[in-house]
Backbone bond lengths (Angstrom), bond angles and torsions (degrees), N, CA, C in turn:
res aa  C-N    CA-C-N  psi(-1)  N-CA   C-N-CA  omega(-1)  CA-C   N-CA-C  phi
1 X - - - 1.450 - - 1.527 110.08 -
2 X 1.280 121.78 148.92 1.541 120.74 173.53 1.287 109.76 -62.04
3 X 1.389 126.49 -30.26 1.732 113.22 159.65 2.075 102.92 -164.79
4 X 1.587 95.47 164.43 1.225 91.35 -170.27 1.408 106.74 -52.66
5 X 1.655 111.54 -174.33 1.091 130.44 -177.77 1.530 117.93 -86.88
6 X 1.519 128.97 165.04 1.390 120.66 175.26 1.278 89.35 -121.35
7 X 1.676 111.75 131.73 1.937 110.16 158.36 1.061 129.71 -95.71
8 X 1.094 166.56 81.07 1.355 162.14 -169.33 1.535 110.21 -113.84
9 X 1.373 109.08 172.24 1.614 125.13 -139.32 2.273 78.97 -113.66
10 X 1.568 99.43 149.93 1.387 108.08 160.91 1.643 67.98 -153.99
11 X 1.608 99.65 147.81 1.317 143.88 172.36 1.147 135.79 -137.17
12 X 1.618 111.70 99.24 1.411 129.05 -175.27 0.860 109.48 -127.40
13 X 2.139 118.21 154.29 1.057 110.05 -164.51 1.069 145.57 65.55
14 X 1.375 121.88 -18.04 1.615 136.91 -167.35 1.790 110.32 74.83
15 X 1.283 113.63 20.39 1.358 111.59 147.78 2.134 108.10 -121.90
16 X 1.662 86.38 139.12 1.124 100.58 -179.56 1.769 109.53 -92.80
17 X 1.361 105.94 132.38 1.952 111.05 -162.48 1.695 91.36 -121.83
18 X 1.291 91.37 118.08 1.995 96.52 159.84 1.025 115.26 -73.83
19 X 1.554 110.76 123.34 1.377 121.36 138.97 1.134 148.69 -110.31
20 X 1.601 131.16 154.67 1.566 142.50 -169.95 1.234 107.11 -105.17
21 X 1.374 112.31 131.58 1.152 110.27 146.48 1.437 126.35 -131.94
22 X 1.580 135.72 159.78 1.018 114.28 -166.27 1.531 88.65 -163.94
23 X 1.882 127.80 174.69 1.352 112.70 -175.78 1.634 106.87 117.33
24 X 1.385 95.78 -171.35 1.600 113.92 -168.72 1.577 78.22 -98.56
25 X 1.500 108.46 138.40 1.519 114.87 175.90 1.208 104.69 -96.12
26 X 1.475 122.01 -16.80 1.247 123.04 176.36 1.957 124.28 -64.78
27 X 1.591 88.15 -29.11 1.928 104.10 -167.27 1.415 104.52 -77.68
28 X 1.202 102.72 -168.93 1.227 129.82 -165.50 1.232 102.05 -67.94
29 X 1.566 137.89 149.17 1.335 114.75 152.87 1.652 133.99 -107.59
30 X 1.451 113.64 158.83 1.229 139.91 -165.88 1.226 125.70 -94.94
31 X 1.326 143.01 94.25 1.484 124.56 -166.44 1.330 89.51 -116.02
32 X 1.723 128.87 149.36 1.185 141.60 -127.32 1.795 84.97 -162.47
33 X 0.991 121.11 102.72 1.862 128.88 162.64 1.412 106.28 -100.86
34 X 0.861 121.16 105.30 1.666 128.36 133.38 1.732 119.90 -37.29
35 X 1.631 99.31 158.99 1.221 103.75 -178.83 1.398 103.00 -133.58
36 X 1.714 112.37 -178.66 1.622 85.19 177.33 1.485 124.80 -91.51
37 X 1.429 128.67 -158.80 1.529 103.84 -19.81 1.430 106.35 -93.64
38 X 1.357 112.76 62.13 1.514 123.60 178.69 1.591 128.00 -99.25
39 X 1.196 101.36 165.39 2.076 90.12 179.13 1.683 89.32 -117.66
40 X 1.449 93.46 -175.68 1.589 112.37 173.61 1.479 114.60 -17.46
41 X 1.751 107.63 -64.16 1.473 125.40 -168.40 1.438 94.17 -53.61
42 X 0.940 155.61 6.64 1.823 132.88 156.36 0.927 101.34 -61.51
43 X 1.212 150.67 -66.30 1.373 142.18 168.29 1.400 152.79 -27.15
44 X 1.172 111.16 -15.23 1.209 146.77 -151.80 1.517 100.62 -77.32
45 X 1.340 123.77 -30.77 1.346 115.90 173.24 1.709 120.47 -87.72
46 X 1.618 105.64 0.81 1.061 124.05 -162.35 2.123 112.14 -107.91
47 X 1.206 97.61 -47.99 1.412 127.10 161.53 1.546 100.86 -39.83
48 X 1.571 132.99 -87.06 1.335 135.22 -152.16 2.084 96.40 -64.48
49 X 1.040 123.65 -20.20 1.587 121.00 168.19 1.313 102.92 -83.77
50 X 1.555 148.73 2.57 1.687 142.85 154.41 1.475 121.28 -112.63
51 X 1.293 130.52 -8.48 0.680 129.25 166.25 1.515 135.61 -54.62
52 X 1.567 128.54 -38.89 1.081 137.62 144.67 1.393 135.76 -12.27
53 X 1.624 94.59 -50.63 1.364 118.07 176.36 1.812 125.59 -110.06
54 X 1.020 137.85 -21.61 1.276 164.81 5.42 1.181 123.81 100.77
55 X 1.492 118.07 105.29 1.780 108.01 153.08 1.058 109.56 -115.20
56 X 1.372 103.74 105.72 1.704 126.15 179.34 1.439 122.29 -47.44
57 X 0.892 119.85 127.60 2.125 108.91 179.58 1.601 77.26 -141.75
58 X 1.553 89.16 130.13 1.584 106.08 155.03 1.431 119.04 -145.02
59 X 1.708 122.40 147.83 1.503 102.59 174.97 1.378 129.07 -147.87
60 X 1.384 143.55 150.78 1.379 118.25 -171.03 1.510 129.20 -65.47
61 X 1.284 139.80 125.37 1.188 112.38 178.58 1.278 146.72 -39.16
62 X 1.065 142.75 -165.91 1.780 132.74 140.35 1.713 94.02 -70.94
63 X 1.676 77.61 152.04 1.913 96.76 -177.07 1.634 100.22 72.59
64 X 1.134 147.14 -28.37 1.414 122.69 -156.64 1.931 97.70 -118.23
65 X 1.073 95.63 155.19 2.199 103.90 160.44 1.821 90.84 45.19
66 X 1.178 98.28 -140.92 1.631 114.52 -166.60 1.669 130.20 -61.57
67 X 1.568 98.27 -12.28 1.183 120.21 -161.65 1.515 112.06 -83.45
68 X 1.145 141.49 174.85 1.349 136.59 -179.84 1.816 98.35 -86.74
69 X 1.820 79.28 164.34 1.668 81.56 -151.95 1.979 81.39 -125.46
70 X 1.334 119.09 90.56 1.283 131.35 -163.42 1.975 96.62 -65.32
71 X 1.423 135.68 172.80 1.211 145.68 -153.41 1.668 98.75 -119.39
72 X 1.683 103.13 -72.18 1.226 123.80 -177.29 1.734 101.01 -41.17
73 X 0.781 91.59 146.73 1.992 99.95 157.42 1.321 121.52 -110.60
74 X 1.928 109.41 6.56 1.620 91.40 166.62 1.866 83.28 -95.78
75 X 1.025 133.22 54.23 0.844 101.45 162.80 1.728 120.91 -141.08
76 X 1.560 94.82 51.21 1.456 133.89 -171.32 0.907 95.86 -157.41
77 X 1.265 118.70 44.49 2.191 119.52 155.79 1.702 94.21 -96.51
78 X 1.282 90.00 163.60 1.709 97.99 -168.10 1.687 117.47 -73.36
79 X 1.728 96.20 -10.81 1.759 103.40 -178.48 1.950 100.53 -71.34
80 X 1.341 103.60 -27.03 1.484 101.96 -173.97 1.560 115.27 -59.74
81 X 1.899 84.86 -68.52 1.596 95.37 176.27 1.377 121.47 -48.95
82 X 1.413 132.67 -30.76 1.752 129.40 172.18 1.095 85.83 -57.26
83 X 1.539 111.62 -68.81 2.076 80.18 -155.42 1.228 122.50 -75.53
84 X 0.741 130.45 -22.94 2.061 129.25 146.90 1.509 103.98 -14.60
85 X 1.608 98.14 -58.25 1.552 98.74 -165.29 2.049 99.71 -80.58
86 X 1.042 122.98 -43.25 1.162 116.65 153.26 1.560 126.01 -19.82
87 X 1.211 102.95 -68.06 1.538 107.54 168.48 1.065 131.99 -41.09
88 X 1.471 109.82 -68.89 1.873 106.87 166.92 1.693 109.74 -56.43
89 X 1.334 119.30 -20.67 1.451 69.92 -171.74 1.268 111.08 -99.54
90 X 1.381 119.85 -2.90 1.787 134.71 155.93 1.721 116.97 -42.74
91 X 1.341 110.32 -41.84 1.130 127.78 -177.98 1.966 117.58 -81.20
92 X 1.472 96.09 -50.68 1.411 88.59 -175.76 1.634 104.52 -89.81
93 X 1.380 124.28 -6.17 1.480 137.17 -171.86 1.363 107.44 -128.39
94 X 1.273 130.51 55.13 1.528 116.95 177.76 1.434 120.86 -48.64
95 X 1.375 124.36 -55.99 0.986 136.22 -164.51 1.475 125.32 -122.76
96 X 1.074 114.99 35.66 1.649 127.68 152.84 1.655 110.27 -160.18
97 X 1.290 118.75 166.29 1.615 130.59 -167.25 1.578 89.07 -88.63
98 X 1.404 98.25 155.21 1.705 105.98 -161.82 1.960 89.29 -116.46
99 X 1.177 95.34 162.66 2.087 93.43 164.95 1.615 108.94 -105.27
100 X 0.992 145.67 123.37 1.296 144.36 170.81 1.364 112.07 -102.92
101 X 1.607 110.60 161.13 1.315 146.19 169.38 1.462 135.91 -122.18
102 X 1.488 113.45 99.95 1.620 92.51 -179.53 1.599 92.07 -148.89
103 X 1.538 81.08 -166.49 1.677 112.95 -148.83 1.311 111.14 -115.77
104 X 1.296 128.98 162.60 1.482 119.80 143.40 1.760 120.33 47.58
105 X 0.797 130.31 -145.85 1.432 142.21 174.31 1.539 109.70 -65.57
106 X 1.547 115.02 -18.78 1.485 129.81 177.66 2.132 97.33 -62.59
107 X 1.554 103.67 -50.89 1.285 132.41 -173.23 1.442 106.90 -60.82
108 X 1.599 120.64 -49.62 1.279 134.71 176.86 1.908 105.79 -54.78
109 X 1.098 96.92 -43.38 1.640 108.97 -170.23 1.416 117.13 -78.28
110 X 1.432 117.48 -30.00 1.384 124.46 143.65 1.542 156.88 -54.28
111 X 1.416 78.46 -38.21 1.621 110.46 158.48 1.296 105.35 -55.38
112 X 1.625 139.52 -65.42 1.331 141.76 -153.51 1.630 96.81 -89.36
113 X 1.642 113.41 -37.84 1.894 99.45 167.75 1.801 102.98 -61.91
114 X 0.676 116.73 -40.78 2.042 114.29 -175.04 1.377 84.26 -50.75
115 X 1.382 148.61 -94.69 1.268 153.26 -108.63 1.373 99.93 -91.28
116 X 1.324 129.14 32.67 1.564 125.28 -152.16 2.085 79.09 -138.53
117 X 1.580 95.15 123.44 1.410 101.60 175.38 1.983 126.38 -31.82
118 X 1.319 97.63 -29.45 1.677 92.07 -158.08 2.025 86.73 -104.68
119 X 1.291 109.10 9.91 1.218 97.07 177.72 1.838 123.96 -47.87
120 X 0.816 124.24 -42.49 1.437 165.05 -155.56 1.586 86.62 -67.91
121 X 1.258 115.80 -57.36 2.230 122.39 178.73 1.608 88.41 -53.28
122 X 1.725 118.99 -48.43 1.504 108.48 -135.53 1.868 97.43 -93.11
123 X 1.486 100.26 -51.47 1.334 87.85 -177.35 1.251 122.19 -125.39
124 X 1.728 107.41 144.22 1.263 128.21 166.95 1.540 139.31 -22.80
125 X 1.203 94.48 -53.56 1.701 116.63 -153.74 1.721 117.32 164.19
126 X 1.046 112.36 95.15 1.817 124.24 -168.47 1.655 93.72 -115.05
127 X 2.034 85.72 118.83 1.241 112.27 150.37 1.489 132.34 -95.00
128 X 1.538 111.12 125.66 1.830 99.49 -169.18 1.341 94.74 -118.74
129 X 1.328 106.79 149.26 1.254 137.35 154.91 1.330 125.38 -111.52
130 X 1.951 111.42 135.82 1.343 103.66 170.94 1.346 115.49 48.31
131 X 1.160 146.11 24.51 1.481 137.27 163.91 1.397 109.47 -148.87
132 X 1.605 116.09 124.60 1.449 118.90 -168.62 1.467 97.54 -95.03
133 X 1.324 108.13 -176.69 1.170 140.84 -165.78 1.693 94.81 -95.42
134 X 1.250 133.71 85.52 1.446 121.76 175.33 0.752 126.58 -27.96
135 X 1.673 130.98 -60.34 1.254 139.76 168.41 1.957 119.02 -40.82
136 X 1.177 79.44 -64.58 1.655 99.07 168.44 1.332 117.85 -39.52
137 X 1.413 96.75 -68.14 1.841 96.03 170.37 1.783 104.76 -39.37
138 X 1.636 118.75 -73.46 1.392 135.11 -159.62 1.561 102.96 -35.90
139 X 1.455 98.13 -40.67 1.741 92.83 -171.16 1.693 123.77 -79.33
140 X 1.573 101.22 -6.19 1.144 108.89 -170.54 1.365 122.18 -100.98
141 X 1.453 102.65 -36.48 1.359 106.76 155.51 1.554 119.20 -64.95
142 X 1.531 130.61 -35.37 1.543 115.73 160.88 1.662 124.14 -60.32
143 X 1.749 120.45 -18.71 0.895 109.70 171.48 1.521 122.07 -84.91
144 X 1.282 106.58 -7.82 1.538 108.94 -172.28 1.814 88.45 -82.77
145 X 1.187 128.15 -47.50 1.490 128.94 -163.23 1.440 116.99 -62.87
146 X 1.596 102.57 -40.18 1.227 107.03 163.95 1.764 133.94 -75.39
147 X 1.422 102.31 15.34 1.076 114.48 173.78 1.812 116.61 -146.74
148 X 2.040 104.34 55.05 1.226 101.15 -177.60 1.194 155.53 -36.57
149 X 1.384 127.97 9.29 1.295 112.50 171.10 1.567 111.93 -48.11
150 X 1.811 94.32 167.89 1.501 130.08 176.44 1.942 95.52 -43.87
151 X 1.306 115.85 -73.11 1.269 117.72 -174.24 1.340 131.95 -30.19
152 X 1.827 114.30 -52.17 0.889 118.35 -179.36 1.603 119.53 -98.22
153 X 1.344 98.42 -11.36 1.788 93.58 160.44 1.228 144.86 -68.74
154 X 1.981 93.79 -12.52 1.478 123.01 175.38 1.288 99.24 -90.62
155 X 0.907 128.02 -24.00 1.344 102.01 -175.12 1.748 112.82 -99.64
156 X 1.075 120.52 -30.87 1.620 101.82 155.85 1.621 122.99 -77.09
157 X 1.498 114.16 15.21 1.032 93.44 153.18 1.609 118.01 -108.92
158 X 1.506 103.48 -15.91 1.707 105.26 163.24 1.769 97.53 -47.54
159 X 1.510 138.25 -54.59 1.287 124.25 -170.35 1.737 108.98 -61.35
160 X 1.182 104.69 -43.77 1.528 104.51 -166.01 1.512 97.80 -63.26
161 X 1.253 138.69 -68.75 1.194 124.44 178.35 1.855 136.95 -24.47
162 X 1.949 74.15 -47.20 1.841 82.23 -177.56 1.679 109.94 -79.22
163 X 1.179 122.97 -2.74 1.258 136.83 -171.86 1.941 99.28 -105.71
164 X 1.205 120.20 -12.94 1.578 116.46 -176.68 1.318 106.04 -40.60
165 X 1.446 134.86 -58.37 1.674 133.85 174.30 1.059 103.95 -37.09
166 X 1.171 152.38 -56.01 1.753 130.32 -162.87 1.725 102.74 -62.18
167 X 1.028 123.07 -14.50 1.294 106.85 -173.90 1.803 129.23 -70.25
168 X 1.551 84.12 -29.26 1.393 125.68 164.40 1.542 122.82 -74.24
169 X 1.146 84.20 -8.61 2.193 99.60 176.72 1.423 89.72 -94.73
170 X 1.597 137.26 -65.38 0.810 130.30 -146.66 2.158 113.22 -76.84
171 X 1.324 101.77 19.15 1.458 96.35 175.68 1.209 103.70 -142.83
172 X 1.327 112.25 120.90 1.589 133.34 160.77 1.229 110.71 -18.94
173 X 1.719 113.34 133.85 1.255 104.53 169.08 1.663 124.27 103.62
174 X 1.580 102.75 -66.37 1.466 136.60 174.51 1.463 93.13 -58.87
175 X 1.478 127.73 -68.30 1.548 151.99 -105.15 1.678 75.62 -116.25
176 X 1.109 149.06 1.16 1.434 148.56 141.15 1.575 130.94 -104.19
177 X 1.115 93.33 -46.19 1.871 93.39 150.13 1.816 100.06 -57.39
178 X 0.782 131.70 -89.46 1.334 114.34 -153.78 1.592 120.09 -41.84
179 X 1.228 109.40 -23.44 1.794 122.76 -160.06 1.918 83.80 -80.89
180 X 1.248 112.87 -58.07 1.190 134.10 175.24 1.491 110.39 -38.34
181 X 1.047 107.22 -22.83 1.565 121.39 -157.01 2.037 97.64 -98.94
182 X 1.088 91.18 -69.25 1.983 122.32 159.22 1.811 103.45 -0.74
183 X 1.890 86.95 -76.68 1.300 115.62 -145.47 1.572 111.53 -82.15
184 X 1.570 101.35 -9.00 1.519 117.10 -157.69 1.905 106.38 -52.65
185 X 0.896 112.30 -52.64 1.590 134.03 162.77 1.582 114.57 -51.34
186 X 1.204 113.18 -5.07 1.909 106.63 -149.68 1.180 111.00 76.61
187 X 1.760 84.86 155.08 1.635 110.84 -178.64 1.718 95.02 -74.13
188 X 1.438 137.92 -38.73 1.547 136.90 -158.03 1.568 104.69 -76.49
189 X 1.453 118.23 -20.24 1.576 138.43 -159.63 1.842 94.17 -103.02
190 X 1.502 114.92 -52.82 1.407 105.43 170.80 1.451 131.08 -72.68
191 X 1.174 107.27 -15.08 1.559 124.65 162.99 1.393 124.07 -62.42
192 X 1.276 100.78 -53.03 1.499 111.97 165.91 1.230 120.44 -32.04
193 X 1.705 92.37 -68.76 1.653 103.27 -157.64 1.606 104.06 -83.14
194 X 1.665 126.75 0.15 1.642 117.26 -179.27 1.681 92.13 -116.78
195 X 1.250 119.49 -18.08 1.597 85.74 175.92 1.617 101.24 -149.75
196 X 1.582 120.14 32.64 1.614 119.95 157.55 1.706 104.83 74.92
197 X 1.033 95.72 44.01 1.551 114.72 -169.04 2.118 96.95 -97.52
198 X 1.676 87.25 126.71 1.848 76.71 177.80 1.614 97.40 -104.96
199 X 1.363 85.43 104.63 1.937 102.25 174.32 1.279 131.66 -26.02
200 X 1.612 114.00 -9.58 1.485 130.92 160.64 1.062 96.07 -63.36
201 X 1.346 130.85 -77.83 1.158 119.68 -174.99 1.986 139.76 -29.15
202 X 1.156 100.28 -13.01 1.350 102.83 -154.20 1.749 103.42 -119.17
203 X 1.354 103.89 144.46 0.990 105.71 -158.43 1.995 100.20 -117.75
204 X 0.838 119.97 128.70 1.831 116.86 -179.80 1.686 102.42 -89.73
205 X 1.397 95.31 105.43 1.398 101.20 162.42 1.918 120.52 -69.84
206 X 1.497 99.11 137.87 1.900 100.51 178.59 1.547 106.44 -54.79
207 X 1.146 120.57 -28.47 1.675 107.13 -162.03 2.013 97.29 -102.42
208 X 1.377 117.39 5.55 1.452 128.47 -166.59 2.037 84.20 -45.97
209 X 0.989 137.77 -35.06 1.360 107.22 -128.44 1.732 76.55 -112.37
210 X 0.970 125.79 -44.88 1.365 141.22 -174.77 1.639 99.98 -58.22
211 X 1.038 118.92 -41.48 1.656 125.01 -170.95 1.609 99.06 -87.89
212 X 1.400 134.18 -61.35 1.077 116.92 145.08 1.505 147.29 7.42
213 X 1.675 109.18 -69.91 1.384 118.17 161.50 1.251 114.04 -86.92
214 X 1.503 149.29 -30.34 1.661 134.14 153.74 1.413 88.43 -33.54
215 X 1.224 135.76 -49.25 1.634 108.27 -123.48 1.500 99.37 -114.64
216 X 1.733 121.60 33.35 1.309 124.95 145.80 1.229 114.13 -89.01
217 X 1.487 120.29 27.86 1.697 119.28 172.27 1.314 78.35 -111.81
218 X 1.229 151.28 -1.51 1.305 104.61 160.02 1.613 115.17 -85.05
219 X 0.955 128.53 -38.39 1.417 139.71 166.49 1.884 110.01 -43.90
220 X 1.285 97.34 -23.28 2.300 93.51 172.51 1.083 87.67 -116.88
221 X 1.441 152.60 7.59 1.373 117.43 166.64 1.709 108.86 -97.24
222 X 1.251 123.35 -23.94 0.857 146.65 -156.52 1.469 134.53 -102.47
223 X 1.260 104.02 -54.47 1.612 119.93 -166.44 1.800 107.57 -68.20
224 X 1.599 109.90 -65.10 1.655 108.48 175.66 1.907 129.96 -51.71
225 X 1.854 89.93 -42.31 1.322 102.80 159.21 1.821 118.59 -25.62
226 X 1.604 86.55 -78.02 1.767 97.21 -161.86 1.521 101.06 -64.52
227 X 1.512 121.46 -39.28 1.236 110.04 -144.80 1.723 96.88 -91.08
228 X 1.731 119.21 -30.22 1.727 106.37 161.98 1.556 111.02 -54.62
229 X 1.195 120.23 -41.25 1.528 111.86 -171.53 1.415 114.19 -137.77
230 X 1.717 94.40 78.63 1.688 98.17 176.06 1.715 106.63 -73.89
231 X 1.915 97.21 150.20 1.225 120.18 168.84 1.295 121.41 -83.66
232 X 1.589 123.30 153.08 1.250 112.75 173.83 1.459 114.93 -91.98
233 X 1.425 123.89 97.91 0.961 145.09 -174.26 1.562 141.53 -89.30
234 X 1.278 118.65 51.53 1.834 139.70 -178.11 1.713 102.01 -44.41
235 X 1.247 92.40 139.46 1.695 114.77 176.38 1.218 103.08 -115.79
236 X 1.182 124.11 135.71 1.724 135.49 162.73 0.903 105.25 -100.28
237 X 1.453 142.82 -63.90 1.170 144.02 -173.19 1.536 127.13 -34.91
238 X 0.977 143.30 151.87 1.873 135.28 171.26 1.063 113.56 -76.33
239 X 1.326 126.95 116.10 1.244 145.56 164.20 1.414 144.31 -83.95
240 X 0.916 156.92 96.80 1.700 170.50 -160.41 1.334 104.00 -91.96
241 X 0.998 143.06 135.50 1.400 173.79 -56.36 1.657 113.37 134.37
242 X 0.885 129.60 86.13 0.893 125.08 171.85 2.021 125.67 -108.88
243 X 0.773 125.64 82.64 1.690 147.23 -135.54 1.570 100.20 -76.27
244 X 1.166 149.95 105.45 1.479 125.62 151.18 1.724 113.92 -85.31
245 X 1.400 87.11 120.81 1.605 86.98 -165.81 1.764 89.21 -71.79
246 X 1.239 161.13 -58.48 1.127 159.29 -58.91 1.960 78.19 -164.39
247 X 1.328 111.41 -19.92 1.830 84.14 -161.45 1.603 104.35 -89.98
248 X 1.518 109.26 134.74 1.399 123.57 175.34 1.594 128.22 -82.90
249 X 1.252 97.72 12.15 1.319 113.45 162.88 1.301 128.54 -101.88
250 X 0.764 150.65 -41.42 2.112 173.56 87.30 1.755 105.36 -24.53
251 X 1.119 116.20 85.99 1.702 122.25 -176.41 1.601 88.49 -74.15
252 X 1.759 116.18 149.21 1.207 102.51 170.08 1.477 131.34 -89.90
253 X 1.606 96.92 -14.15 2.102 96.05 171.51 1.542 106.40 -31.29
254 X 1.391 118.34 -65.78 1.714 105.26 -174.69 1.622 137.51 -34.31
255 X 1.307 91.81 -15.62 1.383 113.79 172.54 1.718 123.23 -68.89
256 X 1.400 105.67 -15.81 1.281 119.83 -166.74 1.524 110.82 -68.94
257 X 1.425 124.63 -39.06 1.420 120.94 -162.95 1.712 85.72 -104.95
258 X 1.328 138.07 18.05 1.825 114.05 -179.16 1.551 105.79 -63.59
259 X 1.305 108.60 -39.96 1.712 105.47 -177.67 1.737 107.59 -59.64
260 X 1.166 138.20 -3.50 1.340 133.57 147.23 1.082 130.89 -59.97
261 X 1.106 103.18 -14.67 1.687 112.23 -176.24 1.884 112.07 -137.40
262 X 1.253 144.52 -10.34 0.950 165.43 168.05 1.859 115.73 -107.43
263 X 1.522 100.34 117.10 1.358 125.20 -155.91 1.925 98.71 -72.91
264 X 1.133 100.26 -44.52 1.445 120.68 -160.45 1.632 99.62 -130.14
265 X 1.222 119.26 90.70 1.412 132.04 158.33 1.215 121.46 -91.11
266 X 1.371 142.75 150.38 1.283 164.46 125.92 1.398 115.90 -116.48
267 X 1.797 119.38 123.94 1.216 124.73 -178.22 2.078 108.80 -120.39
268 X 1.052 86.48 139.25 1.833 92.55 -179.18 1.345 100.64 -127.25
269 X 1.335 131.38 115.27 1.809 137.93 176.16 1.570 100.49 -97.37
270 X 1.613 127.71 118.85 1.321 110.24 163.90 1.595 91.42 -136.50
271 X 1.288 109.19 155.53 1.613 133.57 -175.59 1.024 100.73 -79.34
272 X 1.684 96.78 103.13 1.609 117.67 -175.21 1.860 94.20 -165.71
273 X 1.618 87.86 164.70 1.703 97.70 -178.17 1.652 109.89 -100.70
274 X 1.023 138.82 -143.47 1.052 151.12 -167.52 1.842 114.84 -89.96
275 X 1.058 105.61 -57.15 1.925 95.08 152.82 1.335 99.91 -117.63
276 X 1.731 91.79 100.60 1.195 112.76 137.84 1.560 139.34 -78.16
277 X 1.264 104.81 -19.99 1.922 119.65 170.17 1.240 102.11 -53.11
278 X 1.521 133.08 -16.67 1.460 126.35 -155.07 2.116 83.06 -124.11
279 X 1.118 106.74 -56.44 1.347 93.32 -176.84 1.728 141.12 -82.08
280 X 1.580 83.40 -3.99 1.352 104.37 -169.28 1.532 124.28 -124.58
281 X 1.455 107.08 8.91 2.033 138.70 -159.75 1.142 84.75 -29.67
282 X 1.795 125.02 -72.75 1.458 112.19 -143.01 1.486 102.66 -72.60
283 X 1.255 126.04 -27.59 1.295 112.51 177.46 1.498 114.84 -63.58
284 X 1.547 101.86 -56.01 1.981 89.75 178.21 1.527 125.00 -42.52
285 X 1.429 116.93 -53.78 0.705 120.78 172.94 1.763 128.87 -45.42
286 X 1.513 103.45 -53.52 1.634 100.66 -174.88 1.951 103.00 -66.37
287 X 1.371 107.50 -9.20 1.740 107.34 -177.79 1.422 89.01 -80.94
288 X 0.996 133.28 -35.72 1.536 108.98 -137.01 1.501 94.78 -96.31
289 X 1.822 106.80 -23.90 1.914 107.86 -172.08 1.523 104.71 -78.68
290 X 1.393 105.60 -23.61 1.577 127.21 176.41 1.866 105.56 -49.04
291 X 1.162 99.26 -77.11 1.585 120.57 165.27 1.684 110.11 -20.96
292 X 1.327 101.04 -80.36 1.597 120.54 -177.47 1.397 93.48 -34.73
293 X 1.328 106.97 -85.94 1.697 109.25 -171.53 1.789 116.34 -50.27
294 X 1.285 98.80 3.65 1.412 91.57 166.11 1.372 127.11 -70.52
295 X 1.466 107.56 -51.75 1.620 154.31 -168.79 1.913 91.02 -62.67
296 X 1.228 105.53 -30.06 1.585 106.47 -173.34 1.569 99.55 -65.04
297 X 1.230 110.78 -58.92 1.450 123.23 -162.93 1.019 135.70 -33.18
């Protein structure tokens, strides 16, 4: 990295969330979401290629790495996590809109801060990965159903299939046997084999297994909610697309209707699995600085 990291505390809600920062203090800034069941360090191969240019801010969620690890499970509904994510970037960005990057459920949680009126003050330009738009998804799979053909029945069921594990999140008991089940090999060995991950790469966080099981409340607080009764949910902000054609977790047909609801799209598909931030850094990265400097033009 161009220099170590700084940690410091933002506190919302009454959970306290670590954050990093690291980078040119002078550049633009970068806010970096994780998904689960990961902390900050997913990134990490991704970070030392922006930094140069870049003042990196990244942080663990609630429930995951350093961050408070809340009890309730409404308290991993997605209104929380926006403003979580709200927070840092109020805090480390008072006074200009930041560009972000995330992942996974990091991506999910962004999605619902984008669609939030004052988004537009806070952020720049959000690149997502691997994490839909709940709502978005909800409406798309009712529009495909309500319009049976062969085509579109396959393709929410290509999602429903690749989505069968949450079902298994959402019941006590099960939703640790299975994680249990996951991890048995390692986290660098299960990576491999679900999204083509070269296990060098990967690093096993101490709290991986513990953050893991918190973080099937986001999957019951969340998932039936949005997807029985999606919102109609408009983005102003510029959006990036970032596609894994290859990941079996997030199928990309759902991707098809976002320009219905997103003002300012840009989409990039590259042949990759589900963490791609870990297998694919230099590419995310050169897309996402690519992007930014688009928005300059």
């Amino acid at each position: 990295m161009r220099e170590a990291s700084t940690r410091t505390t933002v506190v919302n809600e009454g959970m306290s969330l670590a954050v990093y920062e690291t980078g040119n203090p002078d550049g633009e800034t970068i806010v970096l979401v994780h998904g689960w069941p990961d902390t900050h360090e997913m990134w990490s191969h991704i970070v030392p290629r922006l930094t140069e240019r870049f003042r990196v801010v990244s942080y663990d969620a609630r429930g995951a790495g350093e961050s408070t690890v809340p009890r309730e499970r409404s308290a991993y509904r997605l209104p929380n996590l926006a403003s979580d994510f709200h927070a840092v970037v109020d805090a480390v960005s008072p006074n200009a809109p930041v560009n972000v990057l995330a992942h996974d459920w990091g991506a999910v949680t962004v999605w619902d801060a984008a669609a939030e009126p004052h988004a537009v003050d806070r952020i720049r330009s959000y690149t997502s990965i691997s994490g839909p738009n709940l709502d978005h998804l909800g409406k798309w799979s009712r529009s495909r159903l309500t319009k049976p053909n062969w085509s579109n029945v396959k393709q929410v069921l290509a999602q429903t299939r690749a989505s069968w594990y949450t079902v298994t999140f959402h019941i006590p008991g099960l939703s640790t046997l299975r994680i249990r089940r996951q991890f048995a090999k390692g986290w660098p060995a299960f990576l491999q084999e679900f999204s083509d991950v070269d296990p060098s790469l990967v690093t096993e966080n101490p709290t991986l297994f513990s953050d893991a099981t918190n973080g099937v409340n986001l999957y019951r607080a969340n998932l039936l909610p949005r997807l029985m009764k999606p919102r109609e949910r408009f983005i102003d902000i510029p959006v990036h697309l970032i596609v894994n054609t290859e990941d079996v977790a997030v199928r990309p047909d759902h991707y098809e209707d976002t320009g219905k609801w997103v003002k300012n799209l840009t989409r990039n598909d590259i042949h990759a699995g589900h963490w791609s931030p870990i297998s694919h850094a230099v590419e995310i990265a050169e897309l996402t600085e690519k992007y930014i400097d688009s928005l300059n033009i």
